[in-house]
C-alpha positions in Angstrom: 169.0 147.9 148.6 166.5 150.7 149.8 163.0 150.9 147.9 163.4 154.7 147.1 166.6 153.8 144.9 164.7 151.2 143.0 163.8 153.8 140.5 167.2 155.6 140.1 168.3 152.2 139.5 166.0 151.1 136.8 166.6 154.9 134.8 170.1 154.6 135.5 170.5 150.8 133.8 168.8 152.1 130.6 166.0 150.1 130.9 162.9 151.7 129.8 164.9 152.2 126.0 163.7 148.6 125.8 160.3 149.1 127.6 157.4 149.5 125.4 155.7 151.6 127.2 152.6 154.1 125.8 152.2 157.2 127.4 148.3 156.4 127.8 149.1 153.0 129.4 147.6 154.4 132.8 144.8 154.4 131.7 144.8 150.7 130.2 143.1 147.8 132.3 145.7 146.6 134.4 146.7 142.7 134.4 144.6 140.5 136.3 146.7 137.1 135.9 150.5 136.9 136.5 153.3 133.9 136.1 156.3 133.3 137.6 159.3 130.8 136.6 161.6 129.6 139.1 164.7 128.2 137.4 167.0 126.1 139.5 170.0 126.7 137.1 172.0 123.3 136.6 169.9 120.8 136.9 168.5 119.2 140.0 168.1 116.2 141.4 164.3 115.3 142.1 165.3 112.4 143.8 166.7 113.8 146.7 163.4 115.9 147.4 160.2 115.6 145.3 160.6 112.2 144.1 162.3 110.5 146.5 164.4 106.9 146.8 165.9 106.5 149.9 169.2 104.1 150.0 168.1 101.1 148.3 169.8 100.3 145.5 169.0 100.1 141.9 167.8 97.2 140.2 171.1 96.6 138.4 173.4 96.6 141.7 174.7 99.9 141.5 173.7 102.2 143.7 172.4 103.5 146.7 170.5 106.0 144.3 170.2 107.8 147.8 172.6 108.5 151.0 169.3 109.1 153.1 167.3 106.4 154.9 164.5 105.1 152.8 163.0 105.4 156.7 163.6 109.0 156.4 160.7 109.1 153.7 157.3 110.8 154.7 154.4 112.5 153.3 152.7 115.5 154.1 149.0 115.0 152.3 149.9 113.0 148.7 153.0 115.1 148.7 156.2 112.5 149.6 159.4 113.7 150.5 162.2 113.0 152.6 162.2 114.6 156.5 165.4 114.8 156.6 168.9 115.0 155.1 171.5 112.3 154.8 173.1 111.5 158.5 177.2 112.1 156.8 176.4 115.8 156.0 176.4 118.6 158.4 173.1 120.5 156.9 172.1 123.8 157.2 170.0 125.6 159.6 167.0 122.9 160.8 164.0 125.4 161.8 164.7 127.6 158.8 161.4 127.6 156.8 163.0 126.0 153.3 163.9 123.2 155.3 161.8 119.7 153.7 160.1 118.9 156.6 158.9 122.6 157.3 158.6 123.5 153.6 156.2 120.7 152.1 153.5 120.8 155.2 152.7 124.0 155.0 152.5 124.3 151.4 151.3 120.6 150.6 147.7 121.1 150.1 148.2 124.3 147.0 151.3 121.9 145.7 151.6 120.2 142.5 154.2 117.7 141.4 154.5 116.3 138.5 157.7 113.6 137.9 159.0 112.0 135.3 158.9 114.6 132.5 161.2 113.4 130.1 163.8 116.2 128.7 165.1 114.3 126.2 168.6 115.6 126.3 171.4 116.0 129.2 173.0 119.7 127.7 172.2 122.4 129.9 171.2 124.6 127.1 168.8 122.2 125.1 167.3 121.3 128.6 166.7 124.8 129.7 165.2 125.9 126.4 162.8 122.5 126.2 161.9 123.4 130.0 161.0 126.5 129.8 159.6 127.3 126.1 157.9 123.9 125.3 160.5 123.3 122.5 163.7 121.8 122.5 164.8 123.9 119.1 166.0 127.8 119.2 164.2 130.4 118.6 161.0 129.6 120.7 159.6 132.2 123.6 159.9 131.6 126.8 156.4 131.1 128.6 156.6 133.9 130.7 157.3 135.6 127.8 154.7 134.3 125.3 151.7 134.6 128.6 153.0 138.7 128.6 152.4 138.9 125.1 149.1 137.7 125.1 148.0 139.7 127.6 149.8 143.0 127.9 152.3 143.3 125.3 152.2 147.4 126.3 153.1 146.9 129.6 156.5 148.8 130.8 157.9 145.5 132.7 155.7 143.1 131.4 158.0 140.6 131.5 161.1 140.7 134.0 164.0 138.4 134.4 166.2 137.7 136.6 168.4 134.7 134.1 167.7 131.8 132.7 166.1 131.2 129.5 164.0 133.9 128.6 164.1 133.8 124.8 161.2 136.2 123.9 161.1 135.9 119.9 160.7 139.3 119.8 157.3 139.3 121.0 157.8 141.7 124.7 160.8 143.3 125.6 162.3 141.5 128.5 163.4 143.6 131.4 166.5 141.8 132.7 167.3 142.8 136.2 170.8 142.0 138.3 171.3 141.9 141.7 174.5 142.2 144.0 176.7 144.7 143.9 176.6 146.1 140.1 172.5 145.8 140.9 173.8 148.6 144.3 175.7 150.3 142.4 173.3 151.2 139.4 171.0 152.4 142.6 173.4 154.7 143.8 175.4 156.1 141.6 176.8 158.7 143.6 178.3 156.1 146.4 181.5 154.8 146.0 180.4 151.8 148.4 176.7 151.7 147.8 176.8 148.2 149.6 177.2 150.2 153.0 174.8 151.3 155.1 173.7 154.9 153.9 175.4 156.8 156.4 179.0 155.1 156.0 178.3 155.5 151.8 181.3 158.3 150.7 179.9 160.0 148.0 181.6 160.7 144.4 180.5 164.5 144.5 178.9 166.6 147.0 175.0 167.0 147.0 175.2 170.4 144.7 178.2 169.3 142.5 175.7 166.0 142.1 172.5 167.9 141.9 174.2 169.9 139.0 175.4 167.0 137.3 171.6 165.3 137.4 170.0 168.6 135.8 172.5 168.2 132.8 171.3 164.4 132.1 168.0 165.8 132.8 168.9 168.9 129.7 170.6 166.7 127.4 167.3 164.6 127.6 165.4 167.1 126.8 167.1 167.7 124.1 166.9 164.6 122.3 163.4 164.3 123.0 163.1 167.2 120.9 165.5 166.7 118.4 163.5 163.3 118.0 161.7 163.3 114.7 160.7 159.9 114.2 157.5 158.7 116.0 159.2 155.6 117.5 162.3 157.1 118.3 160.2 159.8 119.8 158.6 157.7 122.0 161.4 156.1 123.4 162.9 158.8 124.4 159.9 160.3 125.9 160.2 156.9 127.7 163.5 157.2 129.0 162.3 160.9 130.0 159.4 159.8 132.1 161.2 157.0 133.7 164.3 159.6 135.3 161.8 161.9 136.6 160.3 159.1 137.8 156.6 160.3 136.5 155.3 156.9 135.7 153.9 154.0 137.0 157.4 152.5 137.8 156.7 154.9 140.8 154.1 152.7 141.9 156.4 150.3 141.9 158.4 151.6 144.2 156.3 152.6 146.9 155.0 148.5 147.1 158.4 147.2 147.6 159.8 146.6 151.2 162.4 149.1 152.8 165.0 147.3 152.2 164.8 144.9 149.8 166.0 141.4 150.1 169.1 139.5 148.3 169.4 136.6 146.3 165.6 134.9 145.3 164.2 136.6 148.2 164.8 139.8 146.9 163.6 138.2 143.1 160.4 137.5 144.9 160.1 141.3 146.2 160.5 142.6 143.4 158.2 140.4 140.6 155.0 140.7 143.2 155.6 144.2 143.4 155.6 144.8 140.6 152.4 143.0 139.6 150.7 144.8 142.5 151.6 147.9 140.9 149.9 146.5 137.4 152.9 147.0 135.2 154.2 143.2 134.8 152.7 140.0 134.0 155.5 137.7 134.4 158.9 137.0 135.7 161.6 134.5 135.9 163.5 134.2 139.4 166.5 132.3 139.0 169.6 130.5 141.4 172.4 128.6 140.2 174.6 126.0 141.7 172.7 122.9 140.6 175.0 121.3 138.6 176.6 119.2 141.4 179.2 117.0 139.7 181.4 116.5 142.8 180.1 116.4 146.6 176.5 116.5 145.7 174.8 115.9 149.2 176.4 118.6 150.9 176.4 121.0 148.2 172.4 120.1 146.7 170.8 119.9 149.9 172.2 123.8 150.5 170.6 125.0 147.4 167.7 122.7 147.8 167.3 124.4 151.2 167.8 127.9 149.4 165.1 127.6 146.6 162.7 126.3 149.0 163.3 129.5 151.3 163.2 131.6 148.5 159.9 130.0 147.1 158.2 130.2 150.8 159.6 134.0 150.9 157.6 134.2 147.5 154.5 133.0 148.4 154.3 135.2 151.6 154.7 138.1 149.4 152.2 136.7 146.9 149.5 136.2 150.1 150.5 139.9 151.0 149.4 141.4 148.2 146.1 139.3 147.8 147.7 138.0 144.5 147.2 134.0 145.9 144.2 133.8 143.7 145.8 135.1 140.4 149.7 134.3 140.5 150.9 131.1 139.2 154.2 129.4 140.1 156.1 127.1 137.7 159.4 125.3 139.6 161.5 123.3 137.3 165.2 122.8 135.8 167.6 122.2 133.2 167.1 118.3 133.3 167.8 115.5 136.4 170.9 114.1 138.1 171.7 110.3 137.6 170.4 107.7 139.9 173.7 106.9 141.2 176.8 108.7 142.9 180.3 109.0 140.5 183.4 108.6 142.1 183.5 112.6 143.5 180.6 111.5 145.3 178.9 113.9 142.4 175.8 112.9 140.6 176.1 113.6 136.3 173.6 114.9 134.3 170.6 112.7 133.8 167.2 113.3 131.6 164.2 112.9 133.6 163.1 115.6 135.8 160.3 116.6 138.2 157.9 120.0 137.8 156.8 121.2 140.6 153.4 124.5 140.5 151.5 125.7 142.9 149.0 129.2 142.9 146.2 130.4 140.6 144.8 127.2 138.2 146.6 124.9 140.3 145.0 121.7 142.0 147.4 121.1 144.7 148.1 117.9 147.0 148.4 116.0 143.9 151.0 113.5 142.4 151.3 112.8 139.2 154.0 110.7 137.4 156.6 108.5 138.8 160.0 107.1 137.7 161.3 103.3 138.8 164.2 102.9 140.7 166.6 103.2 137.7 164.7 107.0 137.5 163.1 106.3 134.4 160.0 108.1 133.3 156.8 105.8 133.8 154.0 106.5 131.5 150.6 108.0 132.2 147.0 107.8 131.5 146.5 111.0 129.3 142.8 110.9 131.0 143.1 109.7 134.2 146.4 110.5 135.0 147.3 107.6 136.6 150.4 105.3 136.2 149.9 103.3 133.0 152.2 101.5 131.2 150.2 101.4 127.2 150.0 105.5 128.4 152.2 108.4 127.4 155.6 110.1 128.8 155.2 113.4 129.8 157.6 115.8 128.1 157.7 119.2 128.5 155.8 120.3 125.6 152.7 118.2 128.1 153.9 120.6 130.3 153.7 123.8 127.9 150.9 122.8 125.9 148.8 122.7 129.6 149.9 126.2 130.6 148.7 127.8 127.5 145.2 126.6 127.6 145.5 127.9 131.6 146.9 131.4 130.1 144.6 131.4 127.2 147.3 132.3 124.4 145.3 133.1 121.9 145.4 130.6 118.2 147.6 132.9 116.4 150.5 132.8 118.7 149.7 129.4 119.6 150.1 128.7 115.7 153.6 130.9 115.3 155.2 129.1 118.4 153.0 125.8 118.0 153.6 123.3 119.9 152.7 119.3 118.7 151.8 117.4 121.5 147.9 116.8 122.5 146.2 118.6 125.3 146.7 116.9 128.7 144.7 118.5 131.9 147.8 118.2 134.1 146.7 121.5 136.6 143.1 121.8 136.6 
């Protein structure tokens, strides 16, 4: 998708009806401290990657918990993981730079893992919603959403999603954008092929027949903007004014993105820096599917392994791009784990304990902390020194959450709305 239709695309969706946006908000102090959440929808297996096991078997006979070569394991730093992938699976391209034994190197030394985290459940909805807000109960907010509420609640895309959980409680308006070919399509509504390269696009109407069609959306707006006599409604349509004319910041958006934007996470990526470049979001959830690898699991998880780690690399070189490195954090997590042993598809079911992976602004990298035993249990910690102790504590996700909003500063009202139990454990800093 071309950068000059990203704002045809965003007025055509309807977005900015949901945007609270104020028409002084150019003036405002822009954001200086941004989040992201990378989702890998289904639950993956830190085993095979950040937590790894090799071939041995468990403790109880069963296994191997791994088809790859405990041999295979190596380190880059503190950071363990295995160099390559198991020896029965054709995997995908070698040099390409999500691959493990490129991927953990370079970013080793800004990397932080953290294993073990205990989900407490094995439903992809519970496990999502305890990952990602801090609470395993509805209702709660998302933290990207919750970190844009507490620091720029009047921001037009102050928090963007691409899927995954992104409860808000009401707090922000999330701006959910798709990708694809509906995502094409929205950008150029006048194509009948929008997917095609602009040249080869055949067009619905003919530039004046579509030039006259775009003045009467632009009249009827008009229209209810003045017909418009209460103040919010009022200001939403002004909104939804400003954002087809394209005279807001949305344009500044715009002109930060790359030509041509990118698919799939890549393009996620594109779009979340620019748009904290352009100082009109705070957050953003990127999101891929296809973890939830009942059947075939080695083939089919290392691809998507190899795909999030592209897309994450892709993200930080647009992070370093803009000079964000310093103020952009990146949270890397899933539903829940995969079992420690293979079912009879050659699938691995869906298992509790996870691994959290961070890197960026706040962030001590090369670090480890955590561990499961061979059976992938969760071993307890040292809330103080953070080392493996057994009279210590298992991580859960509130650890997780309750760590990030001392790093975001949330303020002690919505920290006592959307409170969160569990006692204060330096896990980043």
């Amino acid at each position: 998708m071309y950068r000059r239709q990203f704002l045809k695309y965003l007025g055509s969706s309807g977005l900015s009806l949901a945007m609270p946006f104020s028409l002084s908000n150019a003036q405002s102090a822009a954001p200086d401290r941004f989040w992201i959440s990378v989702n890998a929808g289904g639950g993956w297996d830190p085993i095979y990657f950040i937590d790894p096991k090799g071939d041995r078997p468990r403790l109880d006979g069963r296994g191997p918990v791994n088809n790859y070569s405990v041999s295979a394991i190596t380190s880059s730093g503190n950071i363990v993981f295995p160099s390559s992938y198991p020896t029965q699976i054709d995997p995908p391209d070698a040099n390409s730079t999500g691959h493990f034994a490129n991927f953990f190197p370079k970013h080793a030394n800004r990397l932080l893992v953290i294993n073990g985290v205990d989900t407490q459940t094995n439903n992809h909805d519970a496990g999502s919603r305890y990952v990602w807000s801090g609470k395993i109960e509805d209702g709660y907010p998302s933290f990207g959403a919750i970190a844009a509420a507490a620091s720029a609640p009047t921001e037009p895309l102050a928090y963007i999603s691409n899927g995954g959980y992104d409860n808000t409680a009401s707090l922000v308006a999330p701006a959910r954008i798709g990708e694809g070919e509906v995502f094409q399509q929205l950008a150029f509504p006048n194509a009948s092929r929008p997917w095609e390269e602009q040249g080869e696009q055949s067009p619905y109407f003919d530039d004046s027949i579509y030039a006259e069609i775009e003045k009467a959306r632009l009249d009827r707006l008009n229209r209810l903007v003045n017909a418009s006599t209460l103040p919010l409604q009022k200001q939403q349509m002004n909104e939804l004014l400003m954002s087809r004319v394209g005279d807001n910041n949305l344009n500044r958006l715009v002109q930060l993105l790359p030509e041509r934007v990118s698919s799939g996470l890549e393009g996620q990526a594109e779009v979340a820096v620019a748009a904290f470049s352009s100082g009109i979001a705070v957050s953003a959830n990127m999101h891929m599917g296809g973890f939830d690898t009942h059947g075939n699991h080695d083939q089919n998880h290392s691809r998507r392994l190899t795909e999030l780690l592209e897309g994450i690399d892709h993200l930080w070189t647009q992070i370093e791009q803009n000079d964000l490195q310093d103020r952009v954090t990146v949270i890397v997590g899933s539903d829940f784990g995969r079992t420690p042993f293979y079912n009879d598809g050659n699938g691995k079911d869906h298992w509790n304990v996870i691994s959290i992976m961070a890197m960026g602004a706040g962030v001590r990298g090369n670090r480890v902390i955590g561990g499961t035993n061979d059976h992938v249990e969760a071993l307890s910690i040292n809330p103080q020194s953070l080392q493996l102790d057994p009279n210590g504590v298992t991580l859960t996700p509130e650890h997780i959450h309750v760590a990030l909003r001392r790093m975001a500063g949330i303020d002690s009202n919505l920290n006592s709305q959307f409170g969160i139990a569990e006692s204060y454990i330096n896990l980043f800093g």
